[in-house]
C-alpha positions as CSV (number, residue, x, y, z in Angstrom):
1,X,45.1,41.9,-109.7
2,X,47.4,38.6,-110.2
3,X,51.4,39.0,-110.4
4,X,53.9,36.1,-108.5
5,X,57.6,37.2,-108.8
6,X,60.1,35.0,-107.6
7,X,63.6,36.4,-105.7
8,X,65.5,37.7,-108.5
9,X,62.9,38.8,-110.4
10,X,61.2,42.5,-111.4
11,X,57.8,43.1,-113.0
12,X,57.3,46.5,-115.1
13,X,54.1,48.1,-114.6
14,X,52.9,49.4,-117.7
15,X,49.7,51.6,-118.9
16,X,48.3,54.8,-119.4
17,X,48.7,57.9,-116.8
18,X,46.2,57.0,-113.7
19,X,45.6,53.4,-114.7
20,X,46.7,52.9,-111.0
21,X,50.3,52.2,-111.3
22,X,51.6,54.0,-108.1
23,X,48.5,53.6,-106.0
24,X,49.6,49.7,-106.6
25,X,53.3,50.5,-105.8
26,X,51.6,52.5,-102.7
27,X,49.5,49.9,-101.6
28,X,52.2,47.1,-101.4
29,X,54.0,49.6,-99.3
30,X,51.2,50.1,-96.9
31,X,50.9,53.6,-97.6
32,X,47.2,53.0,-99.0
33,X,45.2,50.7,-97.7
34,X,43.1,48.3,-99.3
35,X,39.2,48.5,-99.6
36,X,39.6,44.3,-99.7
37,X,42.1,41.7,-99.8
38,X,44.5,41.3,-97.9
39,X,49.1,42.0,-98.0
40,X,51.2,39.9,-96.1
41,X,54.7,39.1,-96.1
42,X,55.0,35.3,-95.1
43,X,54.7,34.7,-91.0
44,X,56.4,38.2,-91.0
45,X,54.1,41.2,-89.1
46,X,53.5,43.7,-92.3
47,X,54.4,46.9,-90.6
48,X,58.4,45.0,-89.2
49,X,58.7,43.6,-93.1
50,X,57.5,47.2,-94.5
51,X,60.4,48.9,-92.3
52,X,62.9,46.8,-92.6
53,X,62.2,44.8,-96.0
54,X,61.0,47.6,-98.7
55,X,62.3,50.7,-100.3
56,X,59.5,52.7,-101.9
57,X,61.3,55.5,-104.5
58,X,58.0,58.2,-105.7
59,X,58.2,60.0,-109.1
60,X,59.1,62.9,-106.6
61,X,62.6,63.0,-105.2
62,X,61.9,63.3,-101.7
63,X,65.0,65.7,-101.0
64,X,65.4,68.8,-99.1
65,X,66.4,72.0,-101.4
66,X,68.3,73.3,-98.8
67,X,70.4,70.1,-97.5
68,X,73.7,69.2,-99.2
69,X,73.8,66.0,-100.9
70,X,76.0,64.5,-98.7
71,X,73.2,65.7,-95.6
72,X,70.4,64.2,-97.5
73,X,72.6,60.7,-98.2
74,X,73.3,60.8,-94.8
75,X,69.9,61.3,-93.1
76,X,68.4,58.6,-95.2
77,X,71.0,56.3,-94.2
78,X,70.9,56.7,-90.7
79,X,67.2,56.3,-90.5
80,X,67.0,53.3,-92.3
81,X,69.9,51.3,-90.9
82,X,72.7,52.1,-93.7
83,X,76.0,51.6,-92.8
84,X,79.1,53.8,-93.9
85,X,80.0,51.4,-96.3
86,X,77.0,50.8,-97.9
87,X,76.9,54.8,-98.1
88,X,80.1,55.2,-99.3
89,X,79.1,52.4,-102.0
90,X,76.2,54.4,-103.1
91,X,78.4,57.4,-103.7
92,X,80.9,55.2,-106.0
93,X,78.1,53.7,-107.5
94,X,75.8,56.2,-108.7
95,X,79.2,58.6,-109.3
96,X,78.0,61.2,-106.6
97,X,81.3,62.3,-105.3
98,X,81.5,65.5,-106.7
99,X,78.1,66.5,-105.9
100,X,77.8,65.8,-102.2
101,X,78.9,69.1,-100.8
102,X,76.7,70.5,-103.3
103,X,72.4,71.9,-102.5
104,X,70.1,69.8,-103.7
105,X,68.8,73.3,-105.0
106,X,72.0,73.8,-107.6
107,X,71.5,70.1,-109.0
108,X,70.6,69.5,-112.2
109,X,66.8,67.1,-112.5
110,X,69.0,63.9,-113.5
111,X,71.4,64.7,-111.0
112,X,68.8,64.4,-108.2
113,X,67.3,61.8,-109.0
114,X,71.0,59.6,-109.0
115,X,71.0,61.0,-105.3
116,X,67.2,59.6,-104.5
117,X,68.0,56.2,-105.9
118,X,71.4,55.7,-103.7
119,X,69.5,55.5,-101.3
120,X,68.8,51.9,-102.3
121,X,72.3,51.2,-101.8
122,X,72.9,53.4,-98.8
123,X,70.3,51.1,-96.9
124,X,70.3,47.5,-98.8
125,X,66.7,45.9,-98.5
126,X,65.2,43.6,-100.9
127,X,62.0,44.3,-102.0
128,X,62.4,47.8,-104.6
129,X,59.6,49.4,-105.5
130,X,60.2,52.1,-108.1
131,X,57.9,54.8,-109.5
132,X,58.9,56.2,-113.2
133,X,62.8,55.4,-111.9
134,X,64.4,56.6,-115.4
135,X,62.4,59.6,-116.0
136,X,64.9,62.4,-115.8
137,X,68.0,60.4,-116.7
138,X,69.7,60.6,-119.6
139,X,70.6,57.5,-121.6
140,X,73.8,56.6,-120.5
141,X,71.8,56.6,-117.0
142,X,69.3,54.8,-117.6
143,X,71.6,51.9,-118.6
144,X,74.2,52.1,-116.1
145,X,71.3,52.3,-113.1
146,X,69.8,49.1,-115.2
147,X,72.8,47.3,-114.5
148,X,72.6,48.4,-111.1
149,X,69.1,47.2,-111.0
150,X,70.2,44.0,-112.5
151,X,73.1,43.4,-109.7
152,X,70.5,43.6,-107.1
153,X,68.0,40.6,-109.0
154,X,71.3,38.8,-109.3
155,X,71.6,38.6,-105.3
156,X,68.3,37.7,-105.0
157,X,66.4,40.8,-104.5
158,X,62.7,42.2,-106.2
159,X,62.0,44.7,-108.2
160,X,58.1,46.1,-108.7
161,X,58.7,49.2,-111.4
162,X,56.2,51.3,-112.8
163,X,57.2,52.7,-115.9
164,X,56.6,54.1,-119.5
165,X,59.5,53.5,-121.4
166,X,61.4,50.1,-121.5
167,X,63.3,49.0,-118.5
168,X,66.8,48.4,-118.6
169,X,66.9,45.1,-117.1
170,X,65.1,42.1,-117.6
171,X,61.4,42.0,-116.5
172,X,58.0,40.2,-116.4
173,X,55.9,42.6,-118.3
174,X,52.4,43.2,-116.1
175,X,49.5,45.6,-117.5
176,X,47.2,47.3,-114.5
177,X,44.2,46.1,-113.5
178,X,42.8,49.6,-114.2
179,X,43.6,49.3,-118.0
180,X,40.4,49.6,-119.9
181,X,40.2,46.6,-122.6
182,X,43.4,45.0,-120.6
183,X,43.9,42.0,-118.2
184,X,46.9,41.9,-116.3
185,X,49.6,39.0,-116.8
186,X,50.4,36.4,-114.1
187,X,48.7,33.7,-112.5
188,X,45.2,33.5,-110.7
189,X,44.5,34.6,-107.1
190,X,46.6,37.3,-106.2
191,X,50.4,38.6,-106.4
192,X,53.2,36.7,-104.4
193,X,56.6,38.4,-103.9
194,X,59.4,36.2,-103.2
195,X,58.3,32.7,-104.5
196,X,60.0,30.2,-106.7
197,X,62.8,27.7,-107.2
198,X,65.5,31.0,-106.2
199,X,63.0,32.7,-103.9
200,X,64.7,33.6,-100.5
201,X,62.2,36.5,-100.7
202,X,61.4,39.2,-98.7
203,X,60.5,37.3,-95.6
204,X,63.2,34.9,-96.2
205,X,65.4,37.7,-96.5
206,X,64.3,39.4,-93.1
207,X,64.5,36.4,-91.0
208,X,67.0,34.0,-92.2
209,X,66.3,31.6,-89.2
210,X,63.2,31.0,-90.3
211,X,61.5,29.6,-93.4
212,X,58.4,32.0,-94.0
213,X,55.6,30.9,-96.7
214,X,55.7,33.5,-100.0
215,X,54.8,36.8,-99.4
216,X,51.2,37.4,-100.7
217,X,49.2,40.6,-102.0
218,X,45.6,40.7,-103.3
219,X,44.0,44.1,-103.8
């Protein structure tokens, strides 16, 4: 597998249903582990820039039917070090303010999902990883969250995407490994997140006093 993204960029993981698309997204994240190679995130220890450095957003939701929205929002943000600003920015952003007093249970599919993805604004981080992101929203959704997706590579953040349809913002297009008859873009000897002329990067990112090499991932 070979992909290199520099701070500010996204790559769009394309291909067929079980060509390995979330098990990558998964194994960046550290929920899978690798049967060889190697992910690091500069001088960083993997498990700190995991925590603190990474939001990982399944095709699943990840919300409790019987929680308000504003319980769910609020959980999530607490546990990952959001503030109330960056909460109530979430709320404003993805247009939630109606909803939040609302059961997850009584929201609609496209609804939901909204409330899973503010919780990458709830708790800023750099690094997104995003599994089928746009399925259940409609169209004007899917291009007002690419513009939100295209504020965050503006500021310097990642974005790794797996996805079918084309994403809203603009992105390196990489093919998975797993791809019969396909070799995936990028350059030779692994993926690197947060390298380039912009990079700050995820390690940068985590520890500004410091000035960690690119973080590196071969699988």
């Amino acid at each position: 597998m070979n992909l290199a993204l520099a701070a500010g960029e996204a790559a769009a993981l394309t291909g067929r249903n079980g060509a390995g698309k979330t098990s990558l997204l998964r194994t960046i994240s550290g929920l899978v582990q690798t049967e060889a190679g190697a992910i690091t995130f500069g001088d960083l220890d993997p498990s700190t820039a995991r925590a603190e450095g990474l939001h990982l957003i399944g095709h699943l939701d990840g919300l409790k039917p019987t929680r308000t929205a504003r319980e769910e929002l609020e959980f999530w943000s607490q546990w990952t070090g959001g503030t109330r600003a960056s909460s109530a920015k979430a709320v404003a952003t993805l247009e939630l303010s109606t909803l939040m007093d609302l059961e997850v249970r009584r929201l609609s599919a496209g609804q939901r999902r909204r409330l899973a993805l503010a919780r990458l604004i709830a708790a800023p981080r750099p690094l997104w990883l995003l599994d089928e992101p746009l399925s259940p929203l409609d169209a004007v959704w899917r291009e007002r969250f690419g513009q939100v997706m295209a504020g965050h590579l503006a500021t310097g953040g990642l974005i790794v995407a797996a996805v079918h349809d084309p994403c809203p913002c603009p992105t390196r297009p990489w093919r998975s490994a797993h791809e019969p008859g396909r070799r995936p873009a990028g350059p030779r000897g692994g993926a690197r997140l947060g390298q380039g002329r912009r990079a700050t990067g995820v390690a940068r990112l985590l520890c500004r006093d410091r000035d960690p090499a690119a973080a590196r991932h071969r699988a």
